[in-house]
C-alpha positions, 0 to 999 in steps of 0.5 A: 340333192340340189336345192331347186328353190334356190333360183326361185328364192334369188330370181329378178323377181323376189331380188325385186320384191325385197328392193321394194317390199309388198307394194312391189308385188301389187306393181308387178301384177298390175303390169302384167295385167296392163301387159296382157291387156296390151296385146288382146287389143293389138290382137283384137285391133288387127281382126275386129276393127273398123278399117276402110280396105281398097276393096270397101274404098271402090265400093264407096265410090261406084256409090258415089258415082252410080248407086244403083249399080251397087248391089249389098248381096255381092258386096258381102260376098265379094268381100271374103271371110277377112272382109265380113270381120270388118265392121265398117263393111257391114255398116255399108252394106246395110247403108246402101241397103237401106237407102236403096230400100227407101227406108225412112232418113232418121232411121237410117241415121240412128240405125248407122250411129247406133252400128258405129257405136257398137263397133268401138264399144269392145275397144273401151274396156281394155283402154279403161283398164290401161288407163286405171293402170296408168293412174294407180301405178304413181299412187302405189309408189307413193303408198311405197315411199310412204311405208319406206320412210315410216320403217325407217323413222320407226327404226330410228324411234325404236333405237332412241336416236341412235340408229346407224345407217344401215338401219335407215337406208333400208327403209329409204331404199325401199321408198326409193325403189316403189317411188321408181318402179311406179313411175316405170309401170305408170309412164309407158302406160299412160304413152299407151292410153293416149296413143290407144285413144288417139287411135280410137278417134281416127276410127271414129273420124273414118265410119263418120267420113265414109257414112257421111260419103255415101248419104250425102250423094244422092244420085237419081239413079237411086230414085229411079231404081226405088220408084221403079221398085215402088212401081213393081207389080207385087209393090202395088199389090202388097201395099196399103195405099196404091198411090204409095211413092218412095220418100224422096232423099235431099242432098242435106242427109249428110248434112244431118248425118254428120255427127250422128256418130259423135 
């Protein structure tokens, strides 16, 4: 009967854990975790983050150009089901619609940074744990060089001096192999984290460039629309006051905005 353990026994990975002893098998774990961690949020990047399409491009700029003629509603609808997973979609819409709604400047403000922050929140745990990765992984080979040259000054201890040299290079070789494989696992990902971070930033730039956009413009197109829907007869009736008018916006909104993302 063949023996089916036997490839188990003399694979890669158990020729591996020998070569560098039981920091190996810690290194090995944190790299496929780092690994798994990697593609959840390449995945996690292409479907939930925020990304400026052609689509959500030309919304921002009828915005620009002619803001009443921008409707929210149409917007989400127009937009598909691939749109909708967008987050930077929906902090447009709800934007616009609460510019158009003549809803209070700060609270537009803090209602759009909170939005923004939201959006990137999902991307923060993953990068710390490549980062924690990244910084473990160099320790973990020291902690092996370390083991490595106390068994090898143990073996050399217990034969009084006299331990030949094959009693030795074990222990240096295993110091050797975890001082390597550290180095292996941490470098690719601390390149990662960094790239991941800078990725991070360009989406940040990207919410706060196209919020900034849209309140930053003014047109009277939009005052008109408010006062005249200030002015409705349902308006009048429902309000407080008769005389209530819509709060006039400035041109400093994204001025003020302008880091409320940061």
């Amino acid at each position: 009967m063949t023996d089916l353990t036997l490839p188990l026994n003399t694979g890669p990975l158990a020729q591996l854990i020998d070569m560098g002893g039981p920091v190996m098998i810690v290194l090995v774990v944190l790299a496929v975790i780092g690994l798994v961690t990697f593609v959840y949020l390449v995945l996690l990047g292409a479907l939930y983050a925020p990304r400026l399409s052609g689509r959500l491009k030309k919304t921002v700029m009828q915005c620009q150009n002619d803001p009443a003629s921008v409707r929210p509603s149409d917007v989400r609808q127009q937009a598909g089901r691939w749109g909708r997973m967008n987050p930077l979609q929906r902090l447009v819409s709800d934007t616009i619609e609460a510019i158009q709604h003549g809803q209070d400047d700060r609270q537009i403000r803090e209602t759009a940074a909170r939005d923004a922050q939201h959006s990137l929140e999902p991307f923060e745990a993953p990068l710390k744990i490549i980062e924690v990765i990244a910084a473990l992984a160099p320790l973990l080979g020291l902690l092996g060089t370390v083991l490595g040259m106390m068994e090898a000054f143990s073996a050399m201890a217990a034969t009084e001096g006299r331990a030949n040299a094959t009693q030795l290079s074990g222990g240096i070789y295993e110091a050797l192999t975890t001082t390597a494989a550290g180095l292996v696992v941490a470098i690719p990902f601390a390149a990662l984290a960094a790239w991941i971070e800078f990725r991070l930033r360009r989406i940040h730039k990207t919410i706060n460039s196209t919020l900034v956009s849209i309140l930053h413009i003014v047109p009277e197109q939009t005052l008109d629309a408010v006062e005249a829907d200030y002015r409705s007869p349902e308006r009048l009736h429902n309000a407080k006051a008769p005389d209530e008018e819509p709060e006039r916006y400035s041109t400093n909104r994204g001025q003020r905005f302008a880091h409320a993302t940061g």
